[in-house]
KEZABA-102471 format. One line per 8 residues: number of its first residue (from 1); their letters; for each residue x, y, z of N, C-alpha, C. Coordinates in Angstrom, 2 decimals, decimal comma, padded with zeros to 5 digits. Example, Ala and Ser with C-alpha at 12.3 -4.5 7.8 and 13.67 -1.06 7.14 Angstrom:
% residues 2
1	as	013,19 -005,69 007,80 012,30 -004,50 007,80 013,20 -003,30 007,80 | 012,85 -002,25 007,08 013,67 -001,06 007,14 012,90 000,03 007,87
//
This chain:
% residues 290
1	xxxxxxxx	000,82 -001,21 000,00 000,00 000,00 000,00 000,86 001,27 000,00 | 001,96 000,82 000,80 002,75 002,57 000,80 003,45 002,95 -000,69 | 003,94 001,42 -001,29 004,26 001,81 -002,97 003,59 002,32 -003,86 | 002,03 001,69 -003,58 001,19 002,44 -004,04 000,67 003,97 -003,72 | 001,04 004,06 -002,44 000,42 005,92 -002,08 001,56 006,49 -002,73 | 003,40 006,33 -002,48 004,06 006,77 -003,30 004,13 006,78 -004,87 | 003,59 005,83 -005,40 003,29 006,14 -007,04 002,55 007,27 -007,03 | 001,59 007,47 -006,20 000,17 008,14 -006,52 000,97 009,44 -006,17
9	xxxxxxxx	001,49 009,55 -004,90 002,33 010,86 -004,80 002,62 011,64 -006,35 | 003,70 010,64 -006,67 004,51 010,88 -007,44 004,31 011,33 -008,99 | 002,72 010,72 -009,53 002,24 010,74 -010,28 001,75 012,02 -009,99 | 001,01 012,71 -009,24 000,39 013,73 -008,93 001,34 014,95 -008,97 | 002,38 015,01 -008,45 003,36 015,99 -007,92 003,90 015,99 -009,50 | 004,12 015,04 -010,40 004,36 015,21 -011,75 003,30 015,84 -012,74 | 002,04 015,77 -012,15 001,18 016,21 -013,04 000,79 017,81 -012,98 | 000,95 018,02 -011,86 001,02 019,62 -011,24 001,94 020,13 -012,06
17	xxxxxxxx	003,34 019,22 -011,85 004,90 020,32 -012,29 004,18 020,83 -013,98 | 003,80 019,69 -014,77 003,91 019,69 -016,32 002,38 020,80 -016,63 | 001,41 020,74 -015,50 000,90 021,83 -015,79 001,15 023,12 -015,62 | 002,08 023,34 -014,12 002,39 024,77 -013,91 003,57 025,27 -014,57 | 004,69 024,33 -015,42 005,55 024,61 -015,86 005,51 025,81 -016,47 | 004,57 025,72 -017,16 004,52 026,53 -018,93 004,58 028,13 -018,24 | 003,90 028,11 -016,76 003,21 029,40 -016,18 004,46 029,61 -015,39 | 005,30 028,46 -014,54 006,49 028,89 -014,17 007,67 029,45 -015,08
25	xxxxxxxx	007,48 028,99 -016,32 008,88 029,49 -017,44 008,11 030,46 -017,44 | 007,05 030,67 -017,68 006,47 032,37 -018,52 006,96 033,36 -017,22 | 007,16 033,14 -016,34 007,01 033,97 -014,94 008,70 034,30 -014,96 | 009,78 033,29 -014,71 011,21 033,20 -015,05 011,45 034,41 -016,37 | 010,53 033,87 -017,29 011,18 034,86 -018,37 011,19 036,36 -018,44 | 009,98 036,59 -017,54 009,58 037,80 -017,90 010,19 038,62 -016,53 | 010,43 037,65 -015,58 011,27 038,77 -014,42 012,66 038,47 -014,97 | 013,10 037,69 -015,99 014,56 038,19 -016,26 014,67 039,02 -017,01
33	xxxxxxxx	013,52 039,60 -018,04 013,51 041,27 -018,61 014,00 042,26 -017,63 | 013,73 042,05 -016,01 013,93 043,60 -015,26 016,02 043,43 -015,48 | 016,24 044,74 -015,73 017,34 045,23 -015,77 017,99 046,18 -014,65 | 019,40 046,74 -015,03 019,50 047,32 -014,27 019,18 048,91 -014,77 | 018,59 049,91 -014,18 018,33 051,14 -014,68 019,13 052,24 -014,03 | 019,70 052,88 -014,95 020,72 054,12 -014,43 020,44 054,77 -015,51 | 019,89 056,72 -015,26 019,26 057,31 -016,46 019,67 059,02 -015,46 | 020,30 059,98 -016,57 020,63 060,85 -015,93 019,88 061,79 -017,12
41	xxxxxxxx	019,14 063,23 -016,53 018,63 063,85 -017,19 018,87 065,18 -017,21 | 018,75 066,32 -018,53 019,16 067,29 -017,93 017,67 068,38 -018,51 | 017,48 069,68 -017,65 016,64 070,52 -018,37 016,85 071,76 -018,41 | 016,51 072,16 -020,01 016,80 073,79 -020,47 015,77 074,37 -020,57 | 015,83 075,81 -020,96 014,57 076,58 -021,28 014,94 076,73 -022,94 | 014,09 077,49 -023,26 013,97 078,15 -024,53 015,37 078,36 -025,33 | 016,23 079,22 -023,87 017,88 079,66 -024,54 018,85 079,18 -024,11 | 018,45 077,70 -023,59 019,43 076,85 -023,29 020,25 076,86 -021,86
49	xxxxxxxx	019,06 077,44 -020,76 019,55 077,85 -019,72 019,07 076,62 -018,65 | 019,98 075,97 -018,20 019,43 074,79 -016,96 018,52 075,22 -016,05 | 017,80 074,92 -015,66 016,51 075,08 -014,60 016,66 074,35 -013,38 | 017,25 074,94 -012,32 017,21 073,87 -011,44 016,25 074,04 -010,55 | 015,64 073,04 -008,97 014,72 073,40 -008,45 013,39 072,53 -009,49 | 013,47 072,49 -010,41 011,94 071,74 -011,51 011,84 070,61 -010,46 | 010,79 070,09 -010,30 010,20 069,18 -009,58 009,99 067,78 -010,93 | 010,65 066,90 -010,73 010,91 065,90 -011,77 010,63 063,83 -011,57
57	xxxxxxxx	008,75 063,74 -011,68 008,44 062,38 -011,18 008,83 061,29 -011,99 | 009,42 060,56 -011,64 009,79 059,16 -012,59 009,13 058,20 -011,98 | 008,92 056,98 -013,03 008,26 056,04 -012,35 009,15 054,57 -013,52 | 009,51 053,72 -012,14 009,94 052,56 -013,45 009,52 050,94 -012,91 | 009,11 050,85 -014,47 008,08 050,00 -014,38 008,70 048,68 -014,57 | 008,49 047,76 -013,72 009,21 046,68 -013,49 008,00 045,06 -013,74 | 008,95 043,93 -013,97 007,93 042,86 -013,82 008,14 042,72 -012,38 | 007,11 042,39 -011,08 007,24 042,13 -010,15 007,60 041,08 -009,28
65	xxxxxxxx	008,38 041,65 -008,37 009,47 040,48 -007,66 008,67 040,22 -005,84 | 009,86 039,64 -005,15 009,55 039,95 -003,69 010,27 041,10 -003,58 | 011,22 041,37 -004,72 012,30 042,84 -004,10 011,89 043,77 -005,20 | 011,02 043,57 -005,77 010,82 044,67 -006,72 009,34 044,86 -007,00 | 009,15 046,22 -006,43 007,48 046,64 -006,58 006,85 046,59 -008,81 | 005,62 046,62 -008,93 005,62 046,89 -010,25 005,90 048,01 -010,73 | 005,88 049,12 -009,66 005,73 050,32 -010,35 006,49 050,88 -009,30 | 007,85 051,74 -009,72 008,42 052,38 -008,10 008,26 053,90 -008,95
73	xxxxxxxx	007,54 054,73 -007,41 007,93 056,12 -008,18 008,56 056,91 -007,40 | 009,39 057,63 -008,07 010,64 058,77 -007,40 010,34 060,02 -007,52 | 010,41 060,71 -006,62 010,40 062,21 -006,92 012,17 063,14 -006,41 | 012,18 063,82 -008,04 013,66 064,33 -007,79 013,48 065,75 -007,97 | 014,58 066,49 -007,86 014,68 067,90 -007,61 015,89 068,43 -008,98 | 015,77 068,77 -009,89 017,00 069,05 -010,45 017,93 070,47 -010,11 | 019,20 070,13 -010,25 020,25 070,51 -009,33 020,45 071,94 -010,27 | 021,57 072,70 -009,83 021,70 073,62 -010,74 022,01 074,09 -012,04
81	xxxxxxxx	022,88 072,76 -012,73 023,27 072,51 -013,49 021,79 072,08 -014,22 | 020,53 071,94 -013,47 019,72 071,42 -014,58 019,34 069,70 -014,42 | 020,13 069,13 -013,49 020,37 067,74 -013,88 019,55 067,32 -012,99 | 019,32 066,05 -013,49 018,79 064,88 -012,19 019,07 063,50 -012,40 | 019,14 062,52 -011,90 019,44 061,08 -011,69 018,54 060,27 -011,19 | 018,51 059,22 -011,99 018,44 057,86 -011,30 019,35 057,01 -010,99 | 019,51 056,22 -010,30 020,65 055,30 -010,43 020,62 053,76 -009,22 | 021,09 052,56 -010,49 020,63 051,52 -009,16 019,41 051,16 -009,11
89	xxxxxxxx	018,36 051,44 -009,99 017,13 050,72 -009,86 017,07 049,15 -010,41 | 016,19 048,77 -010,59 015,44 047,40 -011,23 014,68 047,83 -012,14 | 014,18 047,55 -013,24 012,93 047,55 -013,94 013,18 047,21 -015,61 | 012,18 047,58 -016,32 012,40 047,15 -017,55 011,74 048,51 -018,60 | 011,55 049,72 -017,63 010,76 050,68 -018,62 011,07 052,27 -017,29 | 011,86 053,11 -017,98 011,46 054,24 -017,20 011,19 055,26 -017,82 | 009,93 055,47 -017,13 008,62 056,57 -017,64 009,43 058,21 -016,72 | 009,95 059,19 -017,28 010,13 060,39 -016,61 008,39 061,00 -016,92
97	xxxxxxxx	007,49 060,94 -015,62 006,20 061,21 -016,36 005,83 062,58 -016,04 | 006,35 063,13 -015,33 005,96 064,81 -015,07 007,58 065,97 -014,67 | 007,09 066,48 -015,23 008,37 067,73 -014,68 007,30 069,31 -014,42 | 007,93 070,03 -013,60 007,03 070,93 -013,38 007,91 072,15 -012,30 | 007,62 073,57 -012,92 007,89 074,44 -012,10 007,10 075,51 -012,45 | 007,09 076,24 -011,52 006,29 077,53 -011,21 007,39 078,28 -012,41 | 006,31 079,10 -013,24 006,73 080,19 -014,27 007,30 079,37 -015,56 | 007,20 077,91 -015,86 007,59 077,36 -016,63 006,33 076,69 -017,36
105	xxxxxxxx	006,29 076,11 -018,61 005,71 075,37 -019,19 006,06 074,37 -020,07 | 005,34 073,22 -019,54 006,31 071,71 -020,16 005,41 071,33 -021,42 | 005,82 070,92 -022,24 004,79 070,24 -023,55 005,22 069,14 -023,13 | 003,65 068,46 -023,40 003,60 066,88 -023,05 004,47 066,00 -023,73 | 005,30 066,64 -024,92 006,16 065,52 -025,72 007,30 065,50 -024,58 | 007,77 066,01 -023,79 008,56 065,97 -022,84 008,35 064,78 -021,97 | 007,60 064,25 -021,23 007,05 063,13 -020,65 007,23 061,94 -021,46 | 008,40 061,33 -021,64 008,45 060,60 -022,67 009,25 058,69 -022,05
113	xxxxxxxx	008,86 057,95 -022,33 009,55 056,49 -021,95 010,98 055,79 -022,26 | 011,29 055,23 -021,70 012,46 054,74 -022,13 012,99 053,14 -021,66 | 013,02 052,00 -022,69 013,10 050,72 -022,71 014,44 050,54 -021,93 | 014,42 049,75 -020,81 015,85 048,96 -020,12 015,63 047,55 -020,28 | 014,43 047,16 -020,26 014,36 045,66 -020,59 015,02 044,82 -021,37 | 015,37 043,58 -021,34 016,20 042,68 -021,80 015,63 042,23 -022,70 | 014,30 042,53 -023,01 013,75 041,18 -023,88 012,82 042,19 -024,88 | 013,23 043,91 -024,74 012,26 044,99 -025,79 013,49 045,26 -026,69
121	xxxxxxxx	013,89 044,41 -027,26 014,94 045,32 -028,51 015,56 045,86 -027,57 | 016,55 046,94 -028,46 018,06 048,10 -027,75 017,67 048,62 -026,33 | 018,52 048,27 -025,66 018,07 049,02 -024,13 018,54 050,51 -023,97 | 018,16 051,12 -023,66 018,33 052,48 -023,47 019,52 052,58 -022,79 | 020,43 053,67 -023,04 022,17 053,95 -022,34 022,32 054,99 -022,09 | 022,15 055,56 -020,83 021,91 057,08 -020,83 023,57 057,62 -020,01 | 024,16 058,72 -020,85 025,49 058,84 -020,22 025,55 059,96 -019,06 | 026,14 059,99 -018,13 025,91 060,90 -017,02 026,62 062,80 -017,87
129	xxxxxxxx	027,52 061,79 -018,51 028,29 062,75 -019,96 027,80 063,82 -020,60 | 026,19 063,46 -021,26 025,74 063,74 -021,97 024,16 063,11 -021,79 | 023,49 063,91 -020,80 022,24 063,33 -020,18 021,36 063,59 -021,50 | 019,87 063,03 -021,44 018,70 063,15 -022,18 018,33 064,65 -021,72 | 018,40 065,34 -022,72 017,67 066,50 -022,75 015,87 066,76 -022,49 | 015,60 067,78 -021,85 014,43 067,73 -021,60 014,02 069,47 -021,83 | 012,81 069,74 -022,76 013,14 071,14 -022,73 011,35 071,70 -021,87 | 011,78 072,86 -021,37 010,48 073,77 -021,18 010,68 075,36 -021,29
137	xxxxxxxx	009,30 075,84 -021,64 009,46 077,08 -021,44 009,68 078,09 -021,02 | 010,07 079,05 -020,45 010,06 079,91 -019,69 008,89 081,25 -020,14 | 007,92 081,05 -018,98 006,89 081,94 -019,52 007,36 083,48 -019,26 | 006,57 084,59 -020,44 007,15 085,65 -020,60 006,15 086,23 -020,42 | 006,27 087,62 -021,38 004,53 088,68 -021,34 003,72 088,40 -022,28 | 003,01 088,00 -022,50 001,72 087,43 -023,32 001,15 089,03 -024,23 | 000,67 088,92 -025,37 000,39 089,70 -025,81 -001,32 089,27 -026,47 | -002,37 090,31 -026,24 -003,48 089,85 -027,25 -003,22 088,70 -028,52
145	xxxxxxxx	-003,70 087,36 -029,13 -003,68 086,99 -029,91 -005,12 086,41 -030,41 | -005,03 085,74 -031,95 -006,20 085,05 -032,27 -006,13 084,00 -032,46 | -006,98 082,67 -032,20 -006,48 081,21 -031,66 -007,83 080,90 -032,92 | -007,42 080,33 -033,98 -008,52 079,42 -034,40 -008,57 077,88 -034,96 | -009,66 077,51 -034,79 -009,57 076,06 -035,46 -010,06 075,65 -036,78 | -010,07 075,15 -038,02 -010,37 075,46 -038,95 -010,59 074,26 -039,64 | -011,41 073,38 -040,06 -011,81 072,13 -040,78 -012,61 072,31 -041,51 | -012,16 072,09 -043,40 -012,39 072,38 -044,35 -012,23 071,11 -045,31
153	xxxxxxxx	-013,06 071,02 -046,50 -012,51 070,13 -047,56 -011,94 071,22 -048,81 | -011,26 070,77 -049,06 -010,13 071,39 -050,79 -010,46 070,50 -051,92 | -010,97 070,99 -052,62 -010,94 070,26 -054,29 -009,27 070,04 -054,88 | -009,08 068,90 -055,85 -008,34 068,81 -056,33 -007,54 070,23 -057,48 | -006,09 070,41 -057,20 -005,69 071,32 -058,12 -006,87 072,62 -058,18 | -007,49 072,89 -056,51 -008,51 074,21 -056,68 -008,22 074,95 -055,61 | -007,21 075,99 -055,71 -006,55 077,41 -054,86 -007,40 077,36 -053,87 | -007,36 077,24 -052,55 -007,93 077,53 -051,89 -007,32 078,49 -050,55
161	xxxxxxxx	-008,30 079,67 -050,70 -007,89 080,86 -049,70 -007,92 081,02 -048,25 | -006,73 081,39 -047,55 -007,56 081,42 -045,94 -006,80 082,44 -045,50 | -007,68 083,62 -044,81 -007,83 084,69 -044,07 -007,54 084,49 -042,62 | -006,34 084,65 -042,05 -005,94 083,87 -040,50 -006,57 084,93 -039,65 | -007,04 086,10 -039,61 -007,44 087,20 -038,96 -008,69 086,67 -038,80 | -009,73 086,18 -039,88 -010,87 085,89 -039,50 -011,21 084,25 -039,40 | -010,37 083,77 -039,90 -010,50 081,76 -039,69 -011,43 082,14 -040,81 | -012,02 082,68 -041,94 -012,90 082,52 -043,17 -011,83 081,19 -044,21
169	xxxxxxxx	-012,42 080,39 -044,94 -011,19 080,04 -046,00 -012,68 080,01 -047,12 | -012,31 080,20 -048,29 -013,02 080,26 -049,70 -012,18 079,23 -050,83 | -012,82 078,55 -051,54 -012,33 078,27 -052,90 -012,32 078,92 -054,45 | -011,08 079,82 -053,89 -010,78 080,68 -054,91 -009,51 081,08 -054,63 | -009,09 082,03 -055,39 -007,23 082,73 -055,28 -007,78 084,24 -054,93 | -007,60 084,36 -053,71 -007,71 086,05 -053,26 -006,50 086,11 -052,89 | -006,56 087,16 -053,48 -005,13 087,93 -053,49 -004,94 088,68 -051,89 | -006,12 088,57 -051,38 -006,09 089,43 -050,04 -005,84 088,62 -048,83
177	xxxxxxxx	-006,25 087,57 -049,45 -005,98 085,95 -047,98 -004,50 086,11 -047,75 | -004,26 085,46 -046,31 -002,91 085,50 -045,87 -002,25 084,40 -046,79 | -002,91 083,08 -046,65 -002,40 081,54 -047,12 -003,11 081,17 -048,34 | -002,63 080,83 -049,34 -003,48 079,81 -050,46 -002,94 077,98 -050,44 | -004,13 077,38 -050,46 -004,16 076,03 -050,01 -003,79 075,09 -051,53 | -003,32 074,81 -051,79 -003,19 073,61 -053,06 -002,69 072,21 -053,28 | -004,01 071,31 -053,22 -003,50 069,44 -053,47 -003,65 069,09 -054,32 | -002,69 067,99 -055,06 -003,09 067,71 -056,09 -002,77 066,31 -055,74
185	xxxxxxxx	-002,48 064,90 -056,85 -002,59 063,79 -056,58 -001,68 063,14 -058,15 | -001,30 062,20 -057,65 -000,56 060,95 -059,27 -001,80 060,48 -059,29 | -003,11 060,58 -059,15 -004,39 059,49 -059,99 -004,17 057,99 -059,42 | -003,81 058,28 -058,35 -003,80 056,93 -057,65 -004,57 056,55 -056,74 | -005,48 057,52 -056,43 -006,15 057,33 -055,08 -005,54 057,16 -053,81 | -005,92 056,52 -052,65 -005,37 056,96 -051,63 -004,26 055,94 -051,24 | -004,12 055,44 -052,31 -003,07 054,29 -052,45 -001,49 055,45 -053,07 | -002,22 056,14 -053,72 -000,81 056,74 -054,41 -000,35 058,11 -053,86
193	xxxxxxxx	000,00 059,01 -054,12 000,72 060,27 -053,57 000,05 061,71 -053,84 | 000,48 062,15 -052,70 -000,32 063,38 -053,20 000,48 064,70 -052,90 | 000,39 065,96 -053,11 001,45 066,80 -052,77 000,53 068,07 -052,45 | 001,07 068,66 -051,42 000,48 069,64 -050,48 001,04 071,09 -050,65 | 000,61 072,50 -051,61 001,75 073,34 -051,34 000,88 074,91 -051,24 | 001,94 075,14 -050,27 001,21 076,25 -049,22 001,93 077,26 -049,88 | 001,53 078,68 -050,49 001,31 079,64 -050,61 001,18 080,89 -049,57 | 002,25 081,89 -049,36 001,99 083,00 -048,97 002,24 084,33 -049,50
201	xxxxxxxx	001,14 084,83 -050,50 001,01 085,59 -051,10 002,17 087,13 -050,84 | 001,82 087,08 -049,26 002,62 088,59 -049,31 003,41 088,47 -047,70 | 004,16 087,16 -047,73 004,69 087,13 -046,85 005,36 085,57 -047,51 | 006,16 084,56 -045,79 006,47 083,84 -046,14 006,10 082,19 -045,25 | 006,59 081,09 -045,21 006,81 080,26 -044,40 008,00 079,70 -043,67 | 007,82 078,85 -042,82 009,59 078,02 -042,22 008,87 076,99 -041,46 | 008,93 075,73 -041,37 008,96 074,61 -041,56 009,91 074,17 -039,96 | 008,55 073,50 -039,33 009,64 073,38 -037,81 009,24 072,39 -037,35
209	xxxxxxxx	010,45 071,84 -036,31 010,03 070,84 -035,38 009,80 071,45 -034,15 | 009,82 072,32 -033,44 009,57 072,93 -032,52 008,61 072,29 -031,67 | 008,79 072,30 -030,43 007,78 071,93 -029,13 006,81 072,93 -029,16 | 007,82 074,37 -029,02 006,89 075,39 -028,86 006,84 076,27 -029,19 | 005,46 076,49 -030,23 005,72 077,76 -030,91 005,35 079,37 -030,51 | 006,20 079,58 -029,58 005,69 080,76 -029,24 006,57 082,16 -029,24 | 007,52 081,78 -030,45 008,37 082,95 -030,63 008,18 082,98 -032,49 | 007,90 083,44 -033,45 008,19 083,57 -034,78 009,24 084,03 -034,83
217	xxxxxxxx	010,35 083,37 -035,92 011,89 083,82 -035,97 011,54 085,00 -036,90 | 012,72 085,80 -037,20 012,69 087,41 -037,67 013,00 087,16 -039,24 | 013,23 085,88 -039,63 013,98 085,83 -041,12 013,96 084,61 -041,54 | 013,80 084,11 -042,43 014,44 082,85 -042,91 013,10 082,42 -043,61 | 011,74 083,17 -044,08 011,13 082,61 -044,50 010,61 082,76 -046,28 | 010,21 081,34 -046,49 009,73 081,38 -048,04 008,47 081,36 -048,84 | 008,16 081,83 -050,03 006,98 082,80 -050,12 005,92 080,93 -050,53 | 006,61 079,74 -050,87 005,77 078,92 -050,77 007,13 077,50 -050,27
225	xxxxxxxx	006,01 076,61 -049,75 006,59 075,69 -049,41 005,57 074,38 -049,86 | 006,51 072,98 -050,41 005,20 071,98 -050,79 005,93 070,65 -050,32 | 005,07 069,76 -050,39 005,46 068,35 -049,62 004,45 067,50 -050,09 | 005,02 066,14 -050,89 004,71 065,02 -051,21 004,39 063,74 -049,99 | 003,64 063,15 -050,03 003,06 062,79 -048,67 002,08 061,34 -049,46 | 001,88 060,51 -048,53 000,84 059,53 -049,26 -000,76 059,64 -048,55 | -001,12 059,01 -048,05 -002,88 059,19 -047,51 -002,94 060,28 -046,47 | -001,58 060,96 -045,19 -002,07 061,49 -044,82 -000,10 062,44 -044,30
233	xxxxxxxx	-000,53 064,16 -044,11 000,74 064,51 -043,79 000,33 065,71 -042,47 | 001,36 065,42 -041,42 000,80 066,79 -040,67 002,67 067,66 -040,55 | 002,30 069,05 -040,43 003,25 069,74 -040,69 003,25 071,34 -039,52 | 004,28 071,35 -038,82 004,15 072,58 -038,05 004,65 073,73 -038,87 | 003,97 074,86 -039,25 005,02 076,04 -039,24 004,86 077,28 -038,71 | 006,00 078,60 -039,02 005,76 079,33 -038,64 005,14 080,30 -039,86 | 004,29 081,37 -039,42 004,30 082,36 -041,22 003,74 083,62 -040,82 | 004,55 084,28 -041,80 004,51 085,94 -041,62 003,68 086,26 -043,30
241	xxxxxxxx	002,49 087,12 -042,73 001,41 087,98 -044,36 001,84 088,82 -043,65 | 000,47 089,74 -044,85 000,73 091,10 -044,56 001,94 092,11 -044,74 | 003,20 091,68 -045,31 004,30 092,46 -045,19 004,91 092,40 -043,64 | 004,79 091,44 -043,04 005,05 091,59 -042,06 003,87 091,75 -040,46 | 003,17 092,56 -041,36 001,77 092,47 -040,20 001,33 091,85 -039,10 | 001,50 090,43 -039,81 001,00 089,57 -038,62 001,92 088,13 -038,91 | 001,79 087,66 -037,54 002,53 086,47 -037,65 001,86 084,87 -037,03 | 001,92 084,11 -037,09 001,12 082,91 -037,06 002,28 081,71 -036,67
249	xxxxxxxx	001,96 080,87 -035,53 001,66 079,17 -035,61 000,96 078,46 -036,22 | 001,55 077,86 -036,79 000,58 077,19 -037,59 000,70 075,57 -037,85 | -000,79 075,11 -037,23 -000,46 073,40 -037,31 -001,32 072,68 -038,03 | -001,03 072,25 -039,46 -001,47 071,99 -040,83 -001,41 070,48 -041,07 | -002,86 069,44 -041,08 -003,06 068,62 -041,11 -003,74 068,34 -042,98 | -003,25 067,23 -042,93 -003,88 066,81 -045,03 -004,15 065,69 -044,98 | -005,40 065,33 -045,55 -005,90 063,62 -045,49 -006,97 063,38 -046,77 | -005,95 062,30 -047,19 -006,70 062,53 -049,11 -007,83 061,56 -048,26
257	xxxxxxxx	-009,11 061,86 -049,26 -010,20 061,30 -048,77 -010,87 060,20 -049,52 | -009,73 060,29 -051,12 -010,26 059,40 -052,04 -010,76 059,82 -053,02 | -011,56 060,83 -052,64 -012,86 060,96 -053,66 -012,47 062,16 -054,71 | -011,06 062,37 -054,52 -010,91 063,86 -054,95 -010,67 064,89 -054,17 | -011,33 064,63 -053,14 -010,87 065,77 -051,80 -009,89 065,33 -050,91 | -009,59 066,32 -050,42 -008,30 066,50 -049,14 -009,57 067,17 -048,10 | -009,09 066,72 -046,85 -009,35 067,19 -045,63 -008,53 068,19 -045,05 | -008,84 069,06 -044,83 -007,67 070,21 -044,02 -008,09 070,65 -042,91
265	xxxxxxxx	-007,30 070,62 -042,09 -007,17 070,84 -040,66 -005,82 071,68 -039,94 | -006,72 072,73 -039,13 -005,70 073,75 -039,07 -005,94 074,46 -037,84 | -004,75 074,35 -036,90 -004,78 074,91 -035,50 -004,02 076,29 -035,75 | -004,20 077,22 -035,92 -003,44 078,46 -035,83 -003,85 079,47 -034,42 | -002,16 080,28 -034,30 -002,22 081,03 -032,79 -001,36 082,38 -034,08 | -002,28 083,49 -033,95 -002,31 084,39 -034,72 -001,79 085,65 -033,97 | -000,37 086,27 -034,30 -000,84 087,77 -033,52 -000,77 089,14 -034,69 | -002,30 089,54 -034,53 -002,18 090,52 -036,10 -001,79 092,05 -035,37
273	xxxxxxxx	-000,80 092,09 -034,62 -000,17 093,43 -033,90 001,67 093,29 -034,78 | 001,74 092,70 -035,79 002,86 092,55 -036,28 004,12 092,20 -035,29 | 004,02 091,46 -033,99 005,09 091,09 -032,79 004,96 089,86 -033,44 | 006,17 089,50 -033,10 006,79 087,82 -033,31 005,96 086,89 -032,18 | 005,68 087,71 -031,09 005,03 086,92 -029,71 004,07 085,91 -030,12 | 004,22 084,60 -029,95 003,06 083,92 -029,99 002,28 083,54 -028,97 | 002,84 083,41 -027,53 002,57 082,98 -026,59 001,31 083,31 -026,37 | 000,46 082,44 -025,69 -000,84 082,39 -025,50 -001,46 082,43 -024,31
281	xxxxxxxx	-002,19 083,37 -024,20 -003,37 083,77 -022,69 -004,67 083,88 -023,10 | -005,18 082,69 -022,56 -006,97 082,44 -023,03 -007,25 084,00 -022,73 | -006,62 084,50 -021,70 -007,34 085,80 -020,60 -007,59 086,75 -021,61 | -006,25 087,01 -022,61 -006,25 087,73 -023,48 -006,93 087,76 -024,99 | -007,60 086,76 -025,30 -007,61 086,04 -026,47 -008,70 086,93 -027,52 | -007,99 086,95 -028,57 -008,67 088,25 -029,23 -010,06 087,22 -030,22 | -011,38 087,45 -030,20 -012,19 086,95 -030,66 -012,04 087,57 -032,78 | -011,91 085,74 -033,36 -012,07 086,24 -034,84 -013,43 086,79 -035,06
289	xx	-013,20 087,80 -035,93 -014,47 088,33 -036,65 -014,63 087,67 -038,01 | -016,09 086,76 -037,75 -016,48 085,78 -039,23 -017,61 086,53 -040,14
//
């Protein structure tokens, strides 16, 4: 009888292992993704000036251990130089998810992730040398501006006009509009290409990656700019009408629709006092006249 309770043991204690195996390797594998995490950061303003004092939350996200929470979060202080550190953690993902100071303003592309894991592709290598940059603003004096939103369809190869003072756009070539709109297409439908080219009659454009547009540069711009793109293109710029008059942000969305039309979509921050200032105060916000 006892050979027999030991078979039965034995049989049992084998049948457990071959079921929980699959769930014990999956468990092994995925806590040998946590790494080690060391990530040094630094932050500027606008003119490249370190900010220290910014209040800076990280959080890194780990598979969970007995020594390692899923989620540890840190709160750091950056130093004068601008900088801050991690160093010596566990995990497989660190999220820098907020930065924040009084008189500053962060764009959310700043809040950004970064892979340490063993098992996500390239692990992130951050040098104490040459930390990850992090930028924010430094808020200034706000001036009256005009903020509009603008969603329109464009006919193929048909000029289309837009007035940034009033958010009006028409399908036609006025000579008096700030911007003229023009798509055309290879006859491919939304399978094939299409090309986008912006027009500024009496002024110019410049073409940016910018976080934040709240300064227009004094020079460098051209009276049209165009871009080849397939089903859909979005594009930041800056642009000066008027001779100068007025100056604009401008965030320019294109989405062939198939049928012949383009979709246009358009966030513009307008100031028609001829200042470069773009910066924005709802408080101030000058209402378009339609």
């Amino acid at each position: 009888m006892k050979r027999l309770a030991i078979v039965a043991v034995i049989i049992i204690a084998i049948g457990i292992f071959v079921f929980l195996a699959p769930y014990i390797g999956y468990c092994l594998f995925m806590v040998s993704n946590n790494a080690r995490v060391d990530f040094y950061g630094r932050i500027l303003d606008q003119n490249s000036n370190p900010i220290d004092g910014a209040r800076v939350m990280v959080q890194i996200h780990a598979t969970p251990t007995l020594l390692t929470p899923e989620i540890n979060t840190i709160n750091l202080l950056s130093d004068t130089n601008g900088c801050f550190s991690v160093k010596r953690q566990t995990g497989t993902i660190l999220s820098v998810y907020s930065i924040d100071k009084s008189g500053y303003e962060v764009s959310g592309r700043e809040t950004r992730n970064f892979n340490y894991g063993h098992h996500y592709g390239t692990s992130h290598v951050s040098d104490p040398k040459n930390p990850d940059l992090f930028r924010v603003w430094k808020k200034g004096v706000t001036e009256p501006l005009i903020k509009n939103y603008l969603n329109f369809p464009v006919m193929e190869r048909t000029d289309c006009s837009v007035d940034l003072t009033t958010g009006k756009s028409s399908n036609n070539t006025n000579y008096n509009s700030d911007l003229w709109i023009n798509v055309s297409s290879d006859g491919k439908g939304w399978k094939g290409n299409s090309t986008l080219c912006l027009t500024v009659p009496s002024g110019g454009l410049i073409e940016t990656s910018e976080r934040y547009l709240y300064l227009a540069p004094e020079k460098g711009y051209q009276n049209k700019i165009e871009w080849t793109f397939g089903s859909r293109t979005a594009k930041k710029l800056y642009l000066t009408s008027r001779n100068g008059g007025i100056y604009c942000a401008l965030e320019i969305e294109a989405t062939n629709h198939d049928d012949g039309k383009w979709r246009i979509v358009m966030n513009n921050t307008v100031n028609p006092n001829g200042s470069r200032n773009l910066e924005y105060d709802a408080s101030k916000r000058i209402q378009a006249k339609r």
